[in-house]
N, C-alpha and C positions, 0 to 999 in steps of 0.2 A: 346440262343447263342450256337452255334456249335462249338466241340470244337476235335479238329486232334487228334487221339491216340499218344500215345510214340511212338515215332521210334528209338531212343535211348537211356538209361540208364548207368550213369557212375560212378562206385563208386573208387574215385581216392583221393588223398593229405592223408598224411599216409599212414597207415596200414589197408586198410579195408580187407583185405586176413585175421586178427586176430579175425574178429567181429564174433560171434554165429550166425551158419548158419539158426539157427531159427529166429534169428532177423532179418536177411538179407531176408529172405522168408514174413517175417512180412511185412517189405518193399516194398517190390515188390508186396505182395496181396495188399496194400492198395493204391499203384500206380495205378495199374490194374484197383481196385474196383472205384477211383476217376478220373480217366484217361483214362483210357484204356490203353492196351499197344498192337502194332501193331502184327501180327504174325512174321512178319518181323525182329522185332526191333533187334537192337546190343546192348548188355548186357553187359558192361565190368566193369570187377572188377582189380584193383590194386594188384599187389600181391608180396613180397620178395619171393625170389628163395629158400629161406634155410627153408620155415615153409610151401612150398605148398607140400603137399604129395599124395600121388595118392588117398586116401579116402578121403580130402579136394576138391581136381578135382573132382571125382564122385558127393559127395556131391552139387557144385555148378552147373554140369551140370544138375544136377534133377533141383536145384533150377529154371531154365533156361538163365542159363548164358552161354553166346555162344560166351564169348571174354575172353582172360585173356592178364594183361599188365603188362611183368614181370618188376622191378627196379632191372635189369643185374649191370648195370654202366660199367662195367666191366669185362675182361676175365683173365686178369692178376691179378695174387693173391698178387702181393706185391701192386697195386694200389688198391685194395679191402681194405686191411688193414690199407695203409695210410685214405681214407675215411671213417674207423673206421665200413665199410659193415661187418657182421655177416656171408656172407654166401663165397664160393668160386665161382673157376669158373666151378669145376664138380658140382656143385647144382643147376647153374642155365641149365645146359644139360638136369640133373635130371629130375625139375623142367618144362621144355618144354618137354619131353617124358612123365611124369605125366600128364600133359594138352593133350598131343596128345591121349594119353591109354581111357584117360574119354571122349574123342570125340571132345575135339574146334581143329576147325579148323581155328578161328582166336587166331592167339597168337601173343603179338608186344614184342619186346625187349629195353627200353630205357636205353641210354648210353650217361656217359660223357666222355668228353674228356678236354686235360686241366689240369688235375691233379699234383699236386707237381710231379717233379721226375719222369712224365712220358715221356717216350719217344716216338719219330716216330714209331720203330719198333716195340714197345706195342700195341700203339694204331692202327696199321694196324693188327696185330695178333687177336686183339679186331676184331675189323670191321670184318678180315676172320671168325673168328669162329661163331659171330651173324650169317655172312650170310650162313653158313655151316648147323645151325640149320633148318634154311630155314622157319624164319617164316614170318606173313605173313604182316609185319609192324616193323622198327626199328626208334627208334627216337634217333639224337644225340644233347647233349645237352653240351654246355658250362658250365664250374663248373663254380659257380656263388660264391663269398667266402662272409657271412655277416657279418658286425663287429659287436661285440659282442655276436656273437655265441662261445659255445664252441671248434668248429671246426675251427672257424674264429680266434679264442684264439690261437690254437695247432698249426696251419700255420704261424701266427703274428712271434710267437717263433722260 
C-alpha cells in the first residue's frame, strides 16, 4: 500500500510552544521515519506571545517549523486581563518580530472578539494592530463562554 508523505503537521489545543524542543524534534523524526514528511510540508506550532522568545523561535526553526500560530486574543490590555491572558499587547509585537528574526515567514494571529466589556472601538483597534503586524493569517473567533469552567464562573458573577 502506497502511502502520501505529510504535507502538513500541526501541533495546536494548548500550550505545545511549553513542550521540550527535544521532544518536539522526537516527533517529528518519528513522523518523518513512519511517514514521511513532504519537503514542502507546513509545520505549525501553537504558541502564547508572552513565553515565545527569540532563542525558542530559533530553536523551532532548526527543528523545521515554518509556521507559528500566535493566541493574540487580543490588543487591548484591559480585555487581555478580563480573559485572565498572561501576556499583553506589546508581547504579542514581540512575539511576531521574534518569529520573523528566526525566519517564518508564515505567522497567523488568532483573535476573539466578544469579550465582557469590550467595545467597538477595542475591537477595531484589535483588528488595526493584527493587521499592522502584517502577518500572514488572522483568525477571529467568537468567545465561546462554558458552564462550569472557571472562567465561565467569573463572568456568571
Amino acid at each position: 500500500m502506497l502511502f502520501r508523505s505529510l504535507d502538513a503537521i500541526y501541533f495546536g489545543g494548548g500550550t505545545p510552544s511549553h513542550v521540550d524542543p527535544k521532544l518536539l524534534a522526537r516527533i517529528l523524526g518519528t513522523l518523518a521515519a513512519r511517514h514521511g514528511v513532504a519537503t514542502d510540508a507546513e509545520i505549525t506550532l501553537e504558541a502564547n506571545p508572552e513565553d515565545f522568545t527569540a532563542k525558542r523561535a530559533d530553536q523551532l526553526r532548526e527543528l523545521g517549523f515554518n509556521r507559528v500560530s500566535f493566541g493574540a486574543q487580543s490588543f487591548d490590555n484591559d480585555v487581555l486581563q478580563s480573559l485572565g491572558r498572561r501576556h499583553t499587547a506589546d508581547h504579542i509585537a514581540a512575539a511576531v518580530q521574534a518569529a520573523r528574526w528566526a525566519g517564518f515567514d508564515n505567522i497567523s494571529l488568532d483573535l476573539i472578539y466578544g469579550t465582557p466589556g469590550e467595545r467597538r472601538r477595542s475591537w477595531a483597534a484589535t483588528l488595526q494592530r493584527a493587521i499592522d503586524l502584517m502577518p500572514s493569517h488572522i483568525s477571529c473567533y467568537a468567545l465561546t463562554i462554558e458552564r462550569g469552567t472557571p472562567f465561565g464562573r467569573a463572568v456568571k458573577q
